[in-house]
MARZA-683329 format. One line per 4 residues: their letters; for each residue x, y, z of N, C-alpha, C. Coordinates in steps of 0.001 Angstrom, whole numbers, plus 500000, padded with zeros to 6 digits. Last residue first. Layout:
N
A) X:Y:Z:X:Y:Z:X:Y:Z  ...
END
This chain:
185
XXXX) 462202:531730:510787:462339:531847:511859:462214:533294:512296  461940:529353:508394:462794:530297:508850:461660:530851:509875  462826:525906:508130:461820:526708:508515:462308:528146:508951  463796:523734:505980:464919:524391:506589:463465:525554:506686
XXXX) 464707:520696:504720:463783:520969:505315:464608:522180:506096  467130:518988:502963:466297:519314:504265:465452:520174:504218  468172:517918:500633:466779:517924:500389:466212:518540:501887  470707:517850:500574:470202:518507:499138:468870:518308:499452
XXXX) 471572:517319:502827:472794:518806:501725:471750:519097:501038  470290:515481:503977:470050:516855:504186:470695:518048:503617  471514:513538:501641:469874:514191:501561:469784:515346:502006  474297:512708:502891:474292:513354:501608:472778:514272:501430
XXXX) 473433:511282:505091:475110:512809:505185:474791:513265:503725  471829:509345:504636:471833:509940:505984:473276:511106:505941  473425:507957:502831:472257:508648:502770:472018:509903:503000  475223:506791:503882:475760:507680:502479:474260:508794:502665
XXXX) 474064:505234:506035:475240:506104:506150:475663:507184:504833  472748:503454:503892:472282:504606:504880:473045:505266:505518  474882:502060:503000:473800:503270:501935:473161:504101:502981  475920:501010:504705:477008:501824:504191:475785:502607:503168
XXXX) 473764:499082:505716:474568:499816:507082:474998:501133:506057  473425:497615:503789:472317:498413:504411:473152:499873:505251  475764:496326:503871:475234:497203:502218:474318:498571:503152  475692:494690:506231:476694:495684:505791:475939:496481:504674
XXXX) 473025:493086:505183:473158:494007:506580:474067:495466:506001  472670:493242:501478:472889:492763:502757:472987:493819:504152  469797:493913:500221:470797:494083:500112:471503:493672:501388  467935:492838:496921:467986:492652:498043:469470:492751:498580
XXXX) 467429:495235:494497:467733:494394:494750:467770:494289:496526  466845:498265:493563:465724:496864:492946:466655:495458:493654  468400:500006:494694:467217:499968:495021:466167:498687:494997  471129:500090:493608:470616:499077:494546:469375:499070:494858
XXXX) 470818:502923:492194:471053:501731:491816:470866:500453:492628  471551:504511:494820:469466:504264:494001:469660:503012:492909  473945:502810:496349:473398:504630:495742:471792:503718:495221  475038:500700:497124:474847:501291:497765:474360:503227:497247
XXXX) 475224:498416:495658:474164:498531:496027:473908:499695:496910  477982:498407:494454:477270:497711:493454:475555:498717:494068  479019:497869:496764:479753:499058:496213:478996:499253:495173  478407:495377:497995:478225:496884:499019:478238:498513:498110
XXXX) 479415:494255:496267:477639:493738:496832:477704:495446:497384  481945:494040:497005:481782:494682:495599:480020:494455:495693  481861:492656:499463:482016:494072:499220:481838:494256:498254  481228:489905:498316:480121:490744:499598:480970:492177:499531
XXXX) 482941:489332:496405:481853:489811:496230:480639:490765:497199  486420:490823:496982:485089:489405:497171:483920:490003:496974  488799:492404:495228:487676:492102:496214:486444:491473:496277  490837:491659:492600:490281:490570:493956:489515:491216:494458
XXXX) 490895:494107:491083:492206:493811:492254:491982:492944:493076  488575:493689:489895:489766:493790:488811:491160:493674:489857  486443:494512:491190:486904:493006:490834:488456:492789:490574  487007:497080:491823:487203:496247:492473:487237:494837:492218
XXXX) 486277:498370:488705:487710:498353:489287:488061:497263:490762  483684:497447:488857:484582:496866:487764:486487:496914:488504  482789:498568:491113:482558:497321:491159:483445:496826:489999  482991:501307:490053:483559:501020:491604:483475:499462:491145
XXXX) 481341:501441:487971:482569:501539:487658:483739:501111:488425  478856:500965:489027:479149:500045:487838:480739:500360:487721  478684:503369:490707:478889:502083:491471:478844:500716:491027  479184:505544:489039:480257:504989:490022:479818:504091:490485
XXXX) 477662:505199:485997:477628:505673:487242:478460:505058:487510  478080:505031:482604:478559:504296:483772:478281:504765:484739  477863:507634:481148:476956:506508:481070:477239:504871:481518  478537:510038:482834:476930:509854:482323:476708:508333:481766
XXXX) 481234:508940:483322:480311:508917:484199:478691:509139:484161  481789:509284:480390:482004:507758:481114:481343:507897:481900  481903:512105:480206:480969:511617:479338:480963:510212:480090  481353:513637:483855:482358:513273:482294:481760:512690:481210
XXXX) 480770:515796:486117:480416:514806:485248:481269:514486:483972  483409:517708:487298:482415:517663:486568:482071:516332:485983  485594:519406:489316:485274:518354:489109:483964:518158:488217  487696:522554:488408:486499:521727:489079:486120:520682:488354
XXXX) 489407:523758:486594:489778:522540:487777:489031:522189:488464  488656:525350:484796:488814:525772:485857:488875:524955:486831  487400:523184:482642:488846:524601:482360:489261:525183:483685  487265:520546:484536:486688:521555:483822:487792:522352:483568
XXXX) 488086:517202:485036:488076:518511:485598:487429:519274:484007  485459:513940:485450:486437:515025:484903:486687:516183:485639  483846:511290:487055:484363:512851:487136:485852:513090:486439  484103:508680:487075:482893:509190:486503:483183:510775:486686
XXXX) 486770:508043:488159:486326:507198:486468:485194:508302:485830  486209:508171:490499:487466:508724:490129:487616:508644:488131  484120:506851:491109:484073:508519:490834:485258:508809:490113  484477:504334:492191:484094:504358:490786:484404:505990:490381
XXXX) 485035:504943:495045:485721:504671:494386:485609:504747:492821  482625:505010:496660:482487:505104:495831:484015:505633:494850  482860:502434:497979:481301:502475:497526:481997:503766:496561  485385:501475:499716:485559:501435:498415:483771:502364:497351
XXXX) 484819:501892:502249:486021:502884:501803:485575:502978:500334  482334:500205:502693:481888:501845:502874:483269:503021:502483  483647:498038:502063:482622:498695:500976:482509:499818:501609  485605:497880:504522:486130:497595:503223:484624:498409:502334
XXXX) 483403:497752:506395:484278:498815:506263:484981:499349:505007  482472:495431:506033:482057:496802:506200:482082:498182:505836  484368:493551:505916:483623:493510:504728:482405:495411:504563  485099:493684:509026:485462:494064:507505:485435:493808:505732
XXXX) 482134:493329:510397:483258:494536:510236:484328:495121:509403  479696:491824:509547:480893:491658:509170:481753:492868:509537  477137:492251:511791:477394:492738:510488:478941:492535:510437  473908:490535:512970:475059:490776:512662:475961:491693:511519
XXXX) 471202:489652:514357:471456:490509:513485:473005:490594:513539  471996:487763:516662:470760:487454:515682:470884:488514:514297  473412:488824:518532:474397:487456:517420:472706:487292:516358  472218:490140:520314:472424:489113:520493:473053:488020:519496
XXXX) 472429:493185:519516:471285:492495:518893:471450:490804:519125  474667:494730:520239:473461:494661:521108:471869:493907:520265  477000:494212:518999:477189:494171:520715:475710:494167:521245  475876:494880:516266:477157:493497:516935:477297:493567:518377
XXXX) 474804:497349:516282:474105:495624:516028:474971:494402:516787  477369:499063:517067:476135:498775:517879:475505:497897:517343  479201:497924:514713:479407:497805:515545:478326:497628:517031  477475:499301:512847:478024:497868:512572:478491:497491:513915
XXXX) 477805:501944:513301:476427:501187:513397:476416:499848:513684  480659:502430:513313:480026:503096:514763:478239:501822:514477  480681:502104:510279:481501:501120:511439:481053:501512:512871  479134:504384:509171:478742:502627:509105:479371:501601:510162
XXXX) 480340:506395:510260:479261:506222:510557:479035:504840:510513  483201:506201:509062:482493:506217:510675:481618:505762:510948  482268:505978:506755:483139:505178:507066:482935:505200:508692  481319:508484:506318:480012:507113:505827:481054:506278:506293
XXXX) 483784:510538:506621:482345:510737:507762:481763:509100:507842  485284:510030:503900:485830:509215:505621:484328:509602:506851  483546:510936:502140:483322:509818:502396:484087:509126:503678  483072:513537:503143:482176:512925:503232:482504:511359:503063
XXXX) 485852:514648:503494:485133:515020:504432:483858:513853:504377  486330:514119:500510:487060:513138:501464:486330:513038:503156  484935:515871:499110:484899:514790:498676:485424:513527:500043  483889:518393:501596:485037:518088:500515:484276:516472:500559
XXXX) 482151:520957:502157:482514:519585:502648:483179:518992:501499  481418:523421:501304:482698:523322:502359:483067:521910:502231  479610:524182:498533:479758:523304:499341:481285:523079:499826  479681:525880:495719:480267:526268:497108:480075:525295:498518
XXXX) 478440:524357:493936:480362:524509:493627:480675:525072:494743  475909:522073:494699:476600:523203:494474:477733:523321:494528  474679:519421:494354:474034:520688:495874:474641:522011:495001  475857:517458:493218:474165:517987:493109:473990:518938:493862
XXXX) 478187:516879:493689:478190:517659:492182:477054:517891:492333  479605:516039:496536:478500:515907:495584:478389:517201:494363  482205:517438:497791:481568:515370:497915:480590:515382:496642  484117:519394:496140:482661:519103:496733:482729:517574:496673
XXXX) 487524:518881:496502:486158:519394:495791:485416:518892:496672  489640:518140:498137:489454:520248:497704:488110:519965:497199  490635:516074:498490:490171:516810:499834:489884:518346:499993  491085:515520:495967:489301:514769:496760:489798:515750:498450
XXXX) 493400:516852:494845:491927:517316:494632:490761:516813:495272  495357:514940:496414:494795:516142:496549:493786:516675:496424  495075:512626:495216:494069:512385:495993:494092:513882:496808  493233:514083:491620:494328:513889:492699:494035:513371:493803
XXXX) 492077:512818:488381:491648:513744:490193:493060:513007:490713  491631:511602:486377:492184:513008:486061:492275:513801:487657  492548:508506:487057:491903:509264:487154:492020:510605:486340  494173:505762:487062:493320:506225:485553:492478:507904:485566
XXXX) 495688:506461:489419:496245:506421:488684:495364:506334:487418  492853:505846:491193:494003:507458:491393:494545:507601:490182  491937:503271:490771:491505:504362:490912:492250:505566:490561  494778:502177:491963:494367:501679:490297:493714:503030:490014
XXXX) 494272:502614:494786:495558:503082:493699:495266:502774:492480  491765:501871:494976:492372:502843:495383:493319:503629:494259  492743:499165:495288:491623:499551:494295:491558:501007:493774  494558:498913:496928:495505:498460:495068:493915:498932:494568
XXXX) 492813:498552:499031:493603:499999:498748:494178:500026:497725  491866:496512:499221:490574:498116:498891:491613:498985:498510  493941:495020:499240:492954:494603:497599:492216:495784:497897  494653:495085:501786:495927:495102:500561:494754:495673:499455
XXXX) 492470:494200:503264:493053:495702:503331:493984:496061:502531  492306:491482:502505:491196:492517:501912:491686:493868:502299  494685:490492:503286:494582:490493:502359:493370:491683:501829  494245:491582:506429:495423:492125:505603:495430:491540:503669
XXXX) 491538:491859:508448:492341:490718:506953:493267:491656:506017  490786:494329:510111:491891:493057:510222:492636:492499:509183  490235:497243:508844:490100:495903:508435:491550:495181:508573  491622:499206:509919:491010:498910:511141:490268:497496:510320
XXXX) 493252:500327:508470:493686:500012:509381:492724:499220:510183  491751:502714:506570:492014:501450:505980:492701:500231:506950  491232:504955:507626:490816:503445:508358:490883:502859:507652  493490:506399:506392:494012:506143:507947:492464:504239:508446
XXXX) 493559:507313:503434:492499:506886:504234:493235:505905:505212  495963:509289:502641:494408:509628:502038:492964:508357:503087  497874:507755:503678:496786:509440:504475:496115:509675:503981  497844:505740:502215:497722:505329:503709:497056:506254:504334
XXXX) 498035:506394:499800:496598:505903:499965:496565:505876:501594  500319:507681:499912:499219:508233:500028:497670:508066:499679  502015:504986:500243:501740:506441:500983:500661:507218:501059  500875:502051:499155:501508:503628:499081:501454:504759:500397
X) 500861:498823:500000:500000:500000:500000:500901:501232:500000
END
């Protein structure tokens, strides 16, 4: 694993299986290297291209947040649902680094170095593109399941605990940017 996949994402550490923590991050690096984005540029642009070009929260801000979040959830099922509900921790974790990995494929820069839809990303979304590049370095299916199911594309299918855990975590940080509810006062 490189350098700056290591500071570009610190919980890549916390999946035990050193083989699946080798294979999210060579996903990573494959990622980076076809990209036109830096892993500079993911801690300068917007997480989402739908809200606006002045959004504070950076690309990296949001996806290390759905990495918390899912492993903080994954974790409360696993200590308090008696072994009846369960969720893999690193298979977890691993899809909530990798879900959207595909971006690096589906975003161009513009004349002015902002990130923009590309022609590949209008007709691949990231989580057809995330799932190609993750096969492509070994990751097992129950994460590439996670990376596959976790935006409106998963909608029509049945999705596992983990999946569940890492779309609602994406959810739950991305909607209120673009859909809250805001009563003035």
């Amino acid at each position: 694993m490189n350098n700056e996949i290591k500071s570009l994402w610190p919980e890549l550490d916390w999946i035990k299986n050193e083989e699946l923590r080798e294979k999210t991050a060579k996903t990573w690096e494959i990622a980076i290297e076809r990209s036109v984005l830096t892993a500079e540029d993911l801690n300068r642009i917007p997480f989402t291209l739908l809200v606006g070009p002045d959004l504070k929260v950076t690309f990296m801000d949001h996806k290390r947040s759905v990495v918390h979040i899912a492993k903080d959830a994954g974790e409360k099922i696993n200590s308090m649902y008696h072994g009846e509900l369960t969720a893999d921790m690193d298979v977890l974790i691993a899809g909530a680094i990798l879900a959207d990995v595909g971006k690096m494929l589906e975003y161009v820069k513009d004349e002015n170095g902002n990130a923009i839809q590309g022609t590949y990303g209008k007709y691949l979304r990231h989580p057809f593109s995330g799932v190609s590049l993750a096969e492509e370095c070994g990751v097992p299916a129950e994460v590439c399941h996670i990376i596959a199911t976790h935006a409106k594309e998963g909608d029509m299918v049945k999705r596992t605990t983990e999946a569940y855990l890492v779309h609602h975590a994406d959810f739950m940080t991305f909607l209120p940017f673009k859909e809250r509810l805001e009563i003035k006062k």
